[in-house]
C-alpha positions as CSV (number, residue, x, y, z in Angstrom):
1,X,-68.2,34.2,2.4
2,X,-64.5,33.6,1.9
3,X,-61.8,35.6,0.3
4,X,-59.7,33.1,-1.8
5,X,-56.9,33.5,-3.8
6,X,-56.5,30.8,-6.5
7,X,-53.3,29.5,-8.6
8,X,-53.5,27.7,-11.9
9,X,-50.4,26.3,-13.3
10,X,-48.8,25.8,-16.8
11,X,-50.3,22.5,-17.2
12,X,-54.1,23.8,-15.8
13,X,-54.0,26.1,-18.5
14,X,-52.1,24.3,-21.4
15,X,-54.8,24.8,-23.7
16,X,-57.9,26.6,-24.5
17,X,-60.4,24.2,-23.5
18,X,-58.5,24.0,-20.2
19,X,-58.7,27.4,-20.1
20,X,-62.5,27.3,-20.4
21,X,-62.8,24.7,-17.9
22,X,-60.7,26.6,-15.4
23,X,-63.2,29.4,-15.7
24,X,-65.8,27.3,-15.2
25,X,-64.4,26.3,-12.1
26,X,-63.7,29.9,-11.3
27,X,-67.2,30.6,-11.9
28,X,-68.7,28.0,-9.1
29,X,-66.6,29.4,-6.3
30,X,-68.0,32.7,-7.8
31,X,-71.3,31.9,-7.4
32,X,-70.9,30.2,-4.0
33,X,-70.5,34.1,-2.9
34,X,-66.9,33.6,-2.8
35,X,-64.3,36.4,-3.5
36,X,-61.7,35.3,-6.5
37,X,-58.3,36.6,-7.1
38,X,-57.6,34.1,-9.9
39,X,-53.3,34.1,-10.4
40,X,-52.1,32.1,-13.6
41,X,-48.8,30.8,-14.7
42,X,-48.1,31.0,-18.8
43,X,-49.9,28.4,-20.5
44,X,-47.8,24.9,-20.4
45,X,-44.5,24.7,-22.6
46,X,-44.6,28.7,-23.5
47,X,-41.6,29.9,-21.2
48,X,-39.5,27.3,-22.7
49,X,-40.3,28.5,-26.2
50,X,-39.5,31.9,-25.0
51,X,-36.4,30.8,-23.7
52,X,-35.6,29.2,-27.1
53,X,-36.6,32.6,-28.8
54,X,-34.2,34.3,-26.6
55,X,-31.3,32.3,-26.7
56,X,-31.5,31.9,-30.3
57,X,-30.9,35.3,-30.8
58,X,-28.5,35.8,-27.9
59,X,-26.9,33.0,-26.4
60,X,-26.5,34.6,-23.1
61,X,-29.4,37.4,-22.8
62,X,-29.3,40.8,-21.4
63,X,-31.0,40.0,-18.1
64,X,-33.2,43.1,-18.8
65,X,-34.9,41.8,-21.4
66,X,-35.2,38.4,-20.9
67,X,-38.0,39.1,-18.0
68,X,-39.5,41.6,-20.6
69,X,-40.1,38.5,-23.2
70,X,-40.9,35.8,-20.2
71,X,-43.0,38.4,-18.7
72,X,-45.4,38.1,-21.9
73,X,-46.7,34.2,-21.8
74,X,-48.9,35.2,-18.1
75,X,-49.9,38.5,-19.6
76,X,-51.7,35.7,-22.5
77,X,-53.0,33.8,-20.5
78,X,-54.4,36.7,-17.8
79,X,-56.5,37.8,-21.0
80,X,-57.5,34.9,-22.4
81,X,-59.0,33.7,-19.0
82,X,-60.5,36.6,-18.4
83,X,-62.1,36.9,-22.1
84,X,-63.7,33.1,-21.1
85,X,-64.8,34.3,-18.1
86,X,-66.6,37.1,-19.3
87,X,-67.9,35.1,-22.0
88,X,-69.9,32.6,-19.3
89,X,-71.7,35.8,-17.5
90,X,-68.9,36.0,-14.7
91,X,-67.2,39.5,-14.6
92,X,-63.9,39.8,-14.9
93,X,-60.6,41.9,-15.2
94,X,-57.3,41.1,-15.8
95,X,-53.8,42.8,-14.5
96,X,-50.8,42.2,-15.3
97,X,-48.0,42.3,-12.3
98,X,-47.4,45.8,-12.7
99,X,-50.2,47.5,-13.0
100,X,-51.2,45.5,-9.4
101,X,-48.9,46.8,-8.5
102,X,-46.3,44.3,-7.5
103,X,-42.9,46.2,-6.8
104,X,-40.0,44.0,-6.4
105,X,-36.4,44.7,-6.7
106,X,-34.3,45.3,-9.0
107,X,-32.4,42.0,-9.5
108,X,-33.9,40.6,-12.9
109,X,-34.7,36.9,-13.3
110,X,-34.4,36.3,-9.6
111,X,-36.4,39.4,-8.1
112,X,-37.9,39.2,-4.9
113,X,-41.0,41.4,-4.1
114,X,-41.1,44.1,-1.7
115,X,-44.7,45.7,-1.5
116,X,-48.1,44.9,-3.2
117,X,-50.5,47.6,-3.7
118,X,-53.9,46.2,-3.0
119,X,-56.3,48.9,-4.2
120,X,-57.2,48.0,-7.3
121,X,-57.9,44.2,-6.8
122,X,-59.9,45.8,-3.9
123,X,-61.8,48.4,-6.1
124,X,-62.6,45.1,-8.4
125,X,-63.5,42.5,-5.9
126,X,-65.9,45.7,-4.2
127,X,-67.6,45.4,-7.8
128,X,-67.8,42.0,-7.8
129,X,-65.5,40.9,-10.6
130,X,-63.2,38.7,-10.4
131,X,-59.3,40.2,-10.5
132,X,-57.0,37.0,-12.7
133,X,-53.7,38.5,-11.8
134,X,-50.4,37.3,-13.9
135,X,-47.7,35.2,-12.2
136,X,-43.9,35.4,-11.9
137,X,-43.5,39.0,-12.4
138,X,-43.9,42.7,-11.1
139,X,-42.2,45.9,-11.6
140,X,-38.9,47.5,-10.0
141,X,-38.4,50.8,-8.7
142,X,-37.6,52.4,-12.2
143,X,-40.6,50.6,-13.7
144,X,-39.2,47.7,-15.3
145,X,-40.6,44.2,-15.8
146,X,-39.1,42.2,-13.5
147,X,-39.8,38.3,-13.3
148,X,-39.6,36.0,-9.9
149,X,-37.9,33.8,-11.3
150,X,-39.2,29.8,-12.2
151,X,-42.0,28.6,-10.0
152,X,-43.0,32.5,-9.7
153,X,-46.6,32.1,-9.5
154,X,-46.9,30.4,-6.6
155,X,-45.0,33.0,-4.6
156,X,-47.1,35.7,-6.1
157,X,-50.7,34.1,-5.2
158,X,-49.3,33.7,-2.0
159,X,-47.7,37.3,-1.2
160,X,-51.4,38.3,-2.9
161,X,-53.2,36.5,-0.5
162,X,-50.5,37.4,2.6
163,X,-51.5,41.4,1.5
164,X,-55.3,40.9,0.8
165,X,-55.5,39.1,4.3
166,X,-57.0,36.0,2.4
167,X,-58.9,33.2,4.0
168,X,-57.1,30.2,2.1
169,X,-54.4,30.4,-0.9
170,X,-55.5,27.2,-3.1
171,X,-52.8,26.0,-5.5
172,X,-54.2,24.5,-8.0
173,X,-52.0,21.9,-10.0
174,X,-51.8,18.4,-12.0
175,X,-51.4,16.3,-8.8
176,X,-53.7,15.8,-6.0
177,X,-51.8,17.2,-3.1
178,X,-48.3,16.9,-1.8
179,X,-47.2,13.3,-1.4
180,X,-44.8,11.3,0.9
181,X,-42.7,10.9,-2.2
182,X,-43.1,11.3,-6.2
183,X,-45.4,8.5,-7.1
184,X,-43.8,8.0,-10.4
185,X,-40.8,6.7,-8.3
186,X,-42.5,5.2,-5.3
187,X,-45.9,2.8,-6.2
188,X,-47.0,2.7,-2.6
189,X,-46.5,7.2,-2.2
190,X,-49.3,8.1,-0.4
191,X,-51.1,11.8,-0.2
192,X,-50.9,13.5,2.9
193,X,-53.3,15.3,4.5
194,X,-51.2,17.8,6.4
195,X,-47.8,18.8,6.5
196,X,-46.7,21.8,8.5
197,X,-44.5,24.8,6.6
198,X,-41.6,23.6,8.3
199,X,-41.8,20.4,6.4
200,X,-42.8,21.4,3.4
201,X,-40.4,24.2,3.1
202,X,-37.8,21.9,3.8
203,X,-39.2,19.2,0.6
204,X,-39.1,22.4,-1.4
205,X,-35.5,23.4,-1.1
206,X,-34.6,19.7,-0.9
207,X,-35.7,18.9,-4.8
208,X,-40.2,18.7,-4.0
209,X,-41.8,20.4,-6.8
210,X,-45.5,20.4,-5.9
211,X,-44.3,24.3,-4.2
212,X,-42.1,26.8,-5.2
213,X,-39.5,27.8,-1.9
214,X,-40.4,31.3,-1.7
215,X,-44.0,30.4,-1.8
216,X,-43.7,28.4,1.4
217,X,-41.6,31.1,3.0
218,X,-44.3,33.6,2.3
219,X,-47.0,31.6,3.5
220,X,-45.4,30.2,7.0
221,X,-44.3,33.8,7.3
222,X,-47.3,35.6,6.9
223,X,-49.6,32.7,8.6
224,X,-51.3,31.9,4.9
225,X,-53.7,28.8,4.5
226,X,-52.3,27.4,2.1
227,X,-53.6,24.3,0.1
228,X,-52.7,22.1,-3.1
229,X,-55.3,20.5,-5.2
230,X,-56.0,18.7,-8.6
231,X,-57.2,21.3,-11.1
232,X,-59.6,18.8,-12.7
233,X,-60.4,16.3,-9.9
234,X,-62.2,16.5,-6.5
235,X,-60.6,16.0,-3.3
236,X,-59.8,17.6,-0.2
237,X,-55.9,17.9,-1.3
238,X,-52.7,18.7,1.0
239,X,-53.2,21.6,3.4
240,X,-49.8,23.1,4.5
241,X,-50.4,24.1,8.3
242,X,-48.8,25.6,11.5
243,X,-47.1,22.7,13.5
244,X,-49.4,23.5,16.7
245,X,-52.2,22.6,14.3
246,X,-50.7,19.6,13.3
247,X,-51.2,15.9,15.1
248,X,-49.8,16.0,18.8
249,X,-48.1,12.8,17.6
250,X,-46.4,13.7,14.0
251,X,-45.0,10.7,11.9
252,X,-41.2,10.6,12.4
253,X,-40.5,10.8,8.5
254,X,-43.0,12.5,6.5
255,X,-41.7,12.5,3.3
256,X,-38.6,12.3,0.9
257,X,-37.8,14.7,-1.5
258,X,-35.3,14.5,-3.9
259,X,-33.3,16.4,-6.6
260,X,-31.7,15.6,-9.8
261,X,-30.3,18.8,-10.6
262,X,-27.4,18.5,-8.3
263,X,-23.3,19.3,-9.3
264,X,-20.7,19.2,-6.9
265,X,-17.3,21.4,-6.6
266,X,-14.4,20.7,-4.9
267,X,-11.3,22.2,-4.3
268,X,-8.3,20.4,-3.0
269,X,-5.7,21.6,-0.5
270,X,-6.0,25.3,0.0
271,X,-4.4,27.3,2.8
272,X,-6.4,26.4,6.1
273,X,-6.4,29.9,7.1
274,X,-9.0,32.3,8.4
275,X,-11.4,33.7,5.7
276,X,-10.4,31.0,3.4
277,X,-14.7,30.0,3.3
278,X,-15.8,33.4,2.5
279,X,-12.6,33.9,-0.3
280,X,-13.8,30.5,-1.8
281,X,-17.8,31.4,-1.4
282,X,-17.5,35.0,-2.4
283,X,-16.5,34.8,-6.0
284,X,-19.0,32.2,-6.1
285,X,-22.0,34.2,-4.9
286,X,-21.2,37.5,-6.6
287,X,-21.6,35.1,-9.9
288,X,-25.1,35.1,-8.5
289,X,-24.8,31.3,-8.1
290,X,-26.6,29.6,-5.1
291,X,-24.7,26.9,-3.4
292,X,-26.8,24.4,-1.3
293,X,-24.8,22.4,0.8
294,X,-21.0,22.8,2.2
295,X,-18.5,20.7,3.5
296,X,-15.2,21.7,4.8
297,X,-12.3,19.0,5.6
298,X,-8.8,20.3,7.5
299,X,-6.3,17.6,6.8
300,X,-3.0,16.9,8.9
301,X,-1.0,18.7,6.7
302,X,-3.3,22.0,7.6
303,X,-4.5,22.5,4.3
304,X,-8.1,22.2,3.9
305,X,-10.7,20.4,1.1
306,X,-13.4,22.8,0.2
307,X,-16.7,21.2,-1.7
308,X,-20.2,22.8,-2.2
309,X,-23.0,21.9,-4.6
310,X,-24.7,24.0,-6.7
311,X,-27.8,23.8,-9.4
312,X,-27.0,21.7,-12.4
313,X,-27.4,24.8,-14.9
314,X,-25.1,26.7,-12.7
315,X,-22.0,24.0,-13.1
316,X,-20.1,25.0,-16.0
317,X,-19.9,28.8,-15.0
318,X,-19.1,27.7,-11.3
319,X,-16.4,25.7,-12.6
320,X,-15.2,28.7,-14.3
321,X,-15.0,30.9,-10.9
322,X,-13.7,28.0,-9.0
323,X,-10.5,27.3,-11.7
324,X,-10.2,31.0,-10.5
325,X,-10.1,30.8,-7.1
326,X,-8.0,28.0,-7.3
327,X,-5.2,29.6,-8.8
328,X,-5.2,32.2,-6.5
329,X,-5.6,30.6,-3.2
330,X,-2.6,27.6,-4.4
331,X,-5.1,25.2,-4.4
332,X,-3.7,21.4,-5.2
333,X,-6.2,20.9,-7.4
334,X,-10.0,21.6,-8.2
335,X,-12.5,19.2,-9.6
336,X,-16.5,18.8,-9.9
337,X,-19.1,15.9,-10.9
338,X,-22.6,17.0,-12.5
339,X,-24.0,13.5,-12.5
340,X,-24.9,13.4,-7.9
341,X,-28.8,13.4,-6.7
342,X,-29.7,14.9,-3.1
343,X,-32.5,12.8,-1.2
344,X,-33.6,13.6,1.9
345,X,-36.1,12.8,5.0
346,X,-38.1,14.9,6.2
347,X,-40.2,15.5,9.8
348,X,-40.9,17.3,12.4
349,X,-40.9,13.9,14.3
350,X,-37.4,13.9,14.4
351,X,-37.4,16.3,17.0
352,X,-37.9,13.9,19.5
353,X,-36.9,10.8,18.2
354,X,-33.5,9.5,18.2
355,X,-31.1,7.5,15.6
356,X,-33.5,8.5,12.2
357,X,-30.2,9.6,10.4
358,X,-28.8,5.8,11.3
359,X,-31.8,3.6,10.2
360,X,-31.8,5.9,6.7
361,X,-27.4,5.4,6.4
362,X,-28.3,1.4,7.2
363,X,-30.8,1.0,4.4
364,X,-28.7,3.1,1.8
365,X,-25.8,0.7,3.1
366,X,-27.8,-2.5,2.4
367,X,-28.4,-0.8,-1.4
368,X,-24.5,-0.9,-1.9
369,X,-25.2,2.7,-2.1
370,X,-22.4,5.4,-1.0
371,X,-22.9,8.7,0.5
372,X,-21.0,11.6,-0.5
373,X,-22.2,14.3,1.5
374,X,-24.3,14.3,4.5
375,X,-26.0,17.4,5.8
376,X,-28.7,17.7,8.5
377,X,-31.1,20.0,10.0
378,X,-33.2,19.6,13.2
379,X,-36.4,17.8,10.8
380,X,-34.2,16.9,8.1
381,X,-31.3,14.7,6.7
382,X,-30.4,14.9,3.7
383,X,-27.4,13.2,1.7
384,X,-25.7,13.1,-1.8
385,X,-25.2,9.6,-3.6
386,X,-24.2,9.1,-7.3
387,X,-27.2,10.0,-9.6
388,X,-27.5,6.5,-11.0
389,X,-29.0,5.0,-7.6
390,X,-31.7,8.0,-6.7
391,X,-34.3,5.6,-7.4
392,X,-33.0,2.8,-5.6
393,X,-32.9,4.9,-2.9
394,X,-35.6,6.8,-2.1
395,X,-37.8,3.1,-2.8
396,X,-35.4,2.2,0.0
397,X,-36.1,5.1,2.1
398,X,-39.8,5.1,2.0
399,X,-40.2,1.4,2.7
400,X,-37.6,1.7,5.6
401,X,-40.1,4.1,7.2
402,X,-43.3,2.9,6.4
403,X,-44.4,6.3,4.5
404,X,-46.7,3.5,2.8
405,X,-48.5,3.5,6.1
406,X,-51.5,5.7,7.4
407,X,-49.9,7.1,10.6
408,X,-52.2,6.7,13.8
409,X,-52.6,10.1,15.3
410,X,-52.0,10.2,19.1
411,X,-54.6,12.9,20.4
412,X,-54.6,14.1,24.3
413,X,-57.1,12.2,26.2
């Protein structure tokens, strides 16, 4: 039978009934002859009230130990589904990311693993127990907690399964699959079957939050069947798939994905010189900010207008390095705006099909809706508009390419 690696979320295991019904759901893939490695998230609203905790005591926490307290709501929930699993006559063992061992590096809050030592899940699943492995975390070099930062768990079931050589990677979640858009937005969103890791890594980074990014990366890297399902509710969910598996025909759009948590940073009339990007960018990064996407003007005067966006938590300290940088580049002036959205399209069809970034400009233009950035890769366009008319657009954006509509697969005849 199969090997199968399985991810619960925060809101599968919210409670302990939930709990106790995900090990009963553990149990009958168990009993099918299936292999379990069972990976867990903390139970729903705990990392926030160990943030709280945190932050009440320190405003701005030693990095250090703010994975060691975040580190703890998995390591309850590990036991607690493994005490329910034992208690319905299915063995079980629990492990928490370090004594996997999951070795990542050293860069806390944000660490990315490097090597996962699969003998003792091995030694387990031999025995026929099944290994519930915590989320979100591992160990450094030095032995220290280290956590991967939000949205963890997904990339550790999937590096788990990458390493154990798994035959699928089931995340299990409170929606039914990955859809064309967020239904709570869009009436008409509609589940899709497949979408290759192109597009899905793509809705990821561009504001999707069925997957975490790393996740995605991991499992197109590494080849890893990887599919999201309802914890509580049968279906055949979303499987995330290599393109050549994929329709020969693909659906020009396949989904929108947005973000809320957008800010943008500009800074006005700075020397148009080489370097200038990296002297701008620099400061920036070494904050450990991430900036998403860039745009560079050169005016006739030859001084140039610099803006990049960044995460919405990240704004404040950004504008901090920027004022910086401003002053000592002779900038004209710096400014920023925390209240933009990023929507995008997304599809591999847009390889070969031409004029998909005009029909989505067209219906944002009949919306009265400006765009403030544009940025594009080969399967997706994305764009910044004022936060007030996300909505507005993305119902314009899925009705303008009928992501309402079953596509009709074209198959070689």
């Amino acid at each position: 039978m199969a090997l199968l690696v399985q991810k619960f979320g925060g809101t599968s295991v919210g409670d302990l009934e939930r709990i106790q019904r995900v090990a009963e759901k553990v149990k009958g893939f168990r009993e099918q002859g299936h292999d379990i490695v069972v990976v867990v998230s903390a139970m729903g609203g705990e990392t926030n009230r160990l943030v709280d905790l945190a932050t009440t005591i320190q405003p701005h926490p030693t990095p250090r130990e703010m994975d060691v307290i975040l580190s703890t709501g998995e390591q309850v929930t590990i036991a607690l589904l493994s005490m329910a699993l034992n208690k319905i006559g299915c063995p079980a063992r629990s492990y928490t990311g370090s004594q996997v061992a999951i070795t990542t590096d050293s860069a806390f809050n944000k660490a990315r693993i490097k090597h996962i030592d699969t003998r003792n899940i091995r030694q387990d699943l031999d025995k026929g127990r099944v290994v519930v492995v915590a989320g979100f975390q591992g160990k450094d070099a030095e032995g220290n907690i280290t956590t991967l930062g939000r949205g963890g768990s997904d990339t550790t079931a999937v590096a788990l399964a990458a390493a154990l050589s798994a035959d699928e990677c089931q995340i299990y979640t409170d929606v039914d699959g990955v859809y064309t858009t967020d239904p709570r937005v869009v009436e008409g969103a509609r589940r899709l079957d497949k979408v290759t890791f192109e597009e899905m890594l793509e809705m990821a980074s561009q504001g999707s939050k069925v997957l975490q990014i790393r996740a995605v990366e991991f499992a197109g890297k590494y080849n890893v069947n990887l599919r999201v399902l309802h914890t509580f509710q049968e279906g055949p969910g979303t499987l995330i798939t290599l393109e050549e598996d994929y329709a020969m025909e693909s659906p020009v759009v396949s989904g929108i994905a947005f973000n809320r948590d957008e800010a943008k940073l500009t800074i006005k009339g700075v020397p148009h010189i080489p370097g200038v990007a990296s002297r701008i960018l620099g400061p920036v990064s070494r904050a450990n900010i991430e900036v998403d996407m860039i745009v560079q003007n050169v005016g006739e005067d030859q001084t140039t207008d610099f803006t990049f966006t960044v995460h919405r938590n990240d704004y404040d300290r950004a504008m901090e390095v920027v004022g910086a940088i401003a002053e000592e580049l002779g900038a004209r002036r710096y400014d920023g705006n925390s209240r933009i959205a990023k929507v995008s399209i997304v599809g591999v069809g847009m390889r070969s099909h031409a004029g998909v970034a005009t029909r989505m400009f067209e219906a944002l233009a009949a919306e009265g809706i400006n765009i403030e950035i544009i940025s594009t890769s080969e399967i997706k366009v994305s764009v910044v508009i004022a936060e007030k008319y996300l909505e507005l657009a993305v119902r314009a954006l899925h009705s303008t390419f009928e992501l309402d509509q079953e596509p009709v697969e074209t198959k070689d005849v």
